[in-house]
BALOBA-1460 file (C-alpha; in Angstrom, 3 decimals):
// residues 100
<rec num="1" residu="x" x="8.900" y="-8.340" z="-14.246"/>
<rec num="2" residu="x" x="5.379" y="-8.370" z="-14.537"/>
<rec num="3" residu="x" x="2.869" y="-5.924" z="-15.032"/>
<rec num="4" residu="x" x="-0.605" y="-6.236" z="-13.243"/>
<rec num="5" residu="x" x="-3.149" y="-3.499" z="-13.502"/>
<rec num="6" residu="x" x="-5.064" y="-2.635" z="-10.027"/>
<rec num="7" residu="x" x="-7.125" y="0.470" z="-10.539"/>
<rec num="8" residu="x" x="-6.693" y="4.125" z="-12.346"/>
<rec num="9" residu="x" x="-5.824" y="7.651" z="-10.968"/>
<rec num="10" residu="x" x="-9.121" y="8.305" z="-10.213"/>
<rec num="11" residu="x" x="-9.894" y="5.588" z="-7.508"/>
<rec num="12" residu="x" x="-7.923" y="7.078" z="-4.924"/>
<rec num="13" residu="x" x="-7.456" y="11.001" z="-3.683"/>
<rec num="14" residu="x" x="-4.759" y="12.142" z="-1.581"/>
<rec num="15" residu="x" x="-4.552" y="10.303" z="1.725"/>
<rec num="16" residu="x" x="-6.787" y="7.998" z="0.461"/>
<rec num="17" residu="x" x="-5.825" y="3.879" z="0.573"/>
<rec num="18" residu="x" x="-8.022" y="1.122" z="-0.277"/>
<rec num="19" residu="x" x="-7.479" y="-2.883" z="-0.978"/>
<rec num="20" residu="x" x="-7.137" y="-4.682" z="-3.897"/>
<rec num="21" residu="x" x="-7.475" y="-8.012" z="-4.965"/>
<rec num="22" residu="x" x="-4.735" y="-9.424" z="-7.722"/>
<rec num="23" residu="x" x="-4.047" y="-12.965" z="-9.180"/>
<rec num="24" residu="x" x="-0.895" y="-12.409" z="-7.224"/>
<rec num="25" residu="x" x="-2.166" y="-11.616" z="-4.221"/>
<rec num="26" residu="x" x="-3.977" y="-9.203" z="-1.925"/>
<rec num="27" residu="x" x="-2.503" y="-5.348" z="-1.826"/>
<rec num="28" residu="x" x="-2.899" y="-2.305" z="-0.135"/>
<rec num="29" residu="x" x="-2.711" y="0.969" z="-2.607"/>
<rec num="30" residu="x" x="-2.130" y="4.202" z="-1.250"/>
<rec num="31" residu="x" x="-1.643" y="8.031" z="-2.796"/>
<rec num="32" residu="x" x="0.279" y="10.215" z="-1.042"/>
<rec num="33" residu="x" x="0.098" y="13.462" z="-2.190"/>
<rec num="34" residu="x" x="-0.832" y="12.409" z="-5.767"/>
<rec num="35" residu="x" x="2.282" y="9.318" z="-6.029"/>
<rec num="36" residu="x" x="0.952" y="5.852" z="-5.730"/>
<rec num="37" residu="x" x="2.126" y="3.157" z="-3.481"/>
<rec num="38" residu="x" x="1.541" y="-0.444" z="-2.801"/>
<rec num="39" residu="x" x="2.291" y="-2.816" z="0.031"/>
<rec num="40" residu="x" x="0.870" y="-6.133" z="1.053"/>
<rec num="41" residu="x" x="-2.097" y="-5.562" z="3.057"/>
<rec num="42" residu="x" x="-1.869" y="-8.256" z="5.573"/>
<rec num="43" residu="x" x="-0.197" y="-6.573" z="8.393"/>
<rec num="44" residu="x" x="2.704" y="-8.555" z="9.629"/>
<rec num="45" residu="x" x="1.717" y="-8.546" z="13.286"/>
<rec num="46" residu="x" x="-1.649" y="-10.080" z="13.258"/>
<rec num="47" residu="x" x="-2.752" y="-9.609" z="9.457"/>
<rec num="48" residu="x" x="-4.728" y="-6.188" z="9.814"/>
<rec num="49" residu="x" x="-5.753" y="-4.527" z="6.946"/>
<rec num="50" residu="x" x="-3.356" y="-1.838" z="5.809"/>
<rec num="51" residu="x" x="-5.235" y="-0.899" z="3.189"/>
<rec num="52" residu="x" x="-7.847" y="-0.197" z="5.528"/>
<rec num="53" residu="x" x="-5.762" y="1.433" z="8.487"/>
<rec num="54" residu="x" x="-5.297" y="5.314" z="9.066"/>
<rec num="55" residu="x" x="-2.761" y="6.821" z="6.372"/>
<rec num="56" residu="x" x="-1.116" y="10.212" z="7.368"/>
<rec num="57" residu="x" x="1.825" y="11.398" z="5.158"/>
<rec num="58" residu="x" x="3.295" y="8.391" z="3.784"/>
<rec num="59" residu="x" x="2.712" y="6.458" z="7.430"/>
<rec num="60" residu="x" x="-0.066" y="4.109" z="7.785"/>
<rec num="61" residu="x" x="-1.221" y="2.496" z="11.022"/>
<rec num="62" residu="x" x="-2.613" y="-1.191" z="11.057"/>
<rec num="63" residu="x" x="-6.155" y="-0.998" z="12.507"/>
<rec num="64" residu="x" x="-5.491" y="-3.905" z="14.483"/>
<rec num="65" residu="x" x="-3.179" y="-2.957" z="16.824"/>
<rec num="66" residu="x" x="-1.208" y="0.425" z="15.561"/>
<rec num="67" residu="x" x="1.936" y="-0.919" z="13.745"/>
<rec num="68" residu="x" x="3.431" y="1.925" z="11.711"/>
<rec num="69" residu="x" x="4.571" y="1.560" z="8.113"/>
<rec num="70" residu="x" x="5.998" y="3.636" z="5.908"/>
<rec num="71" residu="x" x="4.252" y="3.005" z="2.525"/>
<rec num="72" residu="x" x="6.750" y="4.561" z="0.336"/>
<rec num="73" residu="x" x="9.620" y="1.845" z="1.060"/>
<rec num="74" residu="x" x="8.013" y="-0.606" z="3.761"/>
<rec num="75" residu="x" x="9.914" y="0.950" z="6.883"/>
<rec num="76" residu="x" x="8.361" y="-0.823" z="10.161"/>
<rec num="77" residu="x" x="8.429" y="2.389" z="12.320"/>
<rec num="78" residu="x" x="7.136" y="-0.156" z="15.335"/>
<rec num="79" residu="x" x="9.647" y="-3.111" z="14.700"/>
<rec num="80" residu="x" x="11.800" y="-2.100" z="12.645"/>
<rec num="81" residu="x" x="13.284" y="-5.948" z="12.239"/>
<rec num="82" residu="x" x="10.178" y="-6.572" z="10.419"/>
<rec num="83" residu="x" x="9.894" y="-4.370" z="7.114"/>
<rec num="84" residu="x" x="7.099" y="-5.391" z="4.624"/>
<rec num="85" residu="x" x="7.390" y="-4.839" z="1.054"/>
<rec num="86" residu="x" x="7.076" y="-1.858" z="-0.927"/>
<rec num="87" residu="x" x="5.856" y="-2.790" z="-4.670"/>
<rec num="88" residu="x" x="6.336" y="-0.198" z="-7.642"/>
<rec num="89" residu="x" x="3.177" y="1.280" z="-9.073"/>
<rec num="90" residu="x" x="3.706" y="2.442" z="-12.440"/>
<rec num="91" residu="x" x="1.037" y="5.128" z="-13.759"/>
<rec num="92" residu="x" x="0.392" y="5.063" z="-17.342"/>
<rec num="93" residu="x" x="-2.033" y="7.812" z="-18.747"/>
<rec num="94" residu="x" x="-4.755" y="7.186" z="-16.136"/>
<rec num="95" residu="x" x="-4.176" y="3.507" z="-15.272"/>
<rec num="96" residu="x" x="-2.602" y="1.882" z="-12.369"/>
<rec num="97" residu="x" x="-0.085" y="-1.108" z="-12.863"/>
<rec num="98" residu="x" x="1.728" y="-3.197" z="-9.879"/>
<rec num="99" residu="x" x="4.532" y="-4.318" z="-10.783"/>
<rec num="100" residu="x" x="6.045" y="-7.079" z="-9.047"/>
């Protein structure tokens, strides 16, 4: 398990998601309602953004071409077949950590 950190408390408010850019990768972060989430943010229809699609509740909608996710375990809501992964973000005083 490794530990990488990708931002603090304080980068994102509720509802909020944005992208961020990791040795390991490219991620989406999210907070709903004040718990912190993290996906990959390439879409796996056409590689939208996630972290830049519409977030409501724990759902967010590619801005590509409205697949659904479901941030907080990587549900497909549109094709279900196709889940993405759902990384663990670990809080520590005010710091953000992905685990993966």
């Amino acid at each position: 398990m490794v530990k990488i950190k990708i931002g603090s408390i304080g980068d994102l408010r509720p509802g909020e998601s944005k992208v961020v850019e990791t040795d390991s990768g490219i991620i989406a972060l999210f907070n709903v309602e004040g718990k912190f989430f993290a996906t990959p943010n390439a879409c796996l229809h056409k590689g939208g953004s996630l972290g830049d699609g519409f977030l409501s509740g724990s759902i967010v909608t590619c801005p590509l071409h409205g697949w659904e996710f479901d941030v907080t375990t990587g549900e497909n809501l549109t094709n279900p077949s196709r889940p993405t992964k759902s990384y663990n973000v670990i809080v520590e005083g005010s710091e953000l950590f992905l685990e993966i």
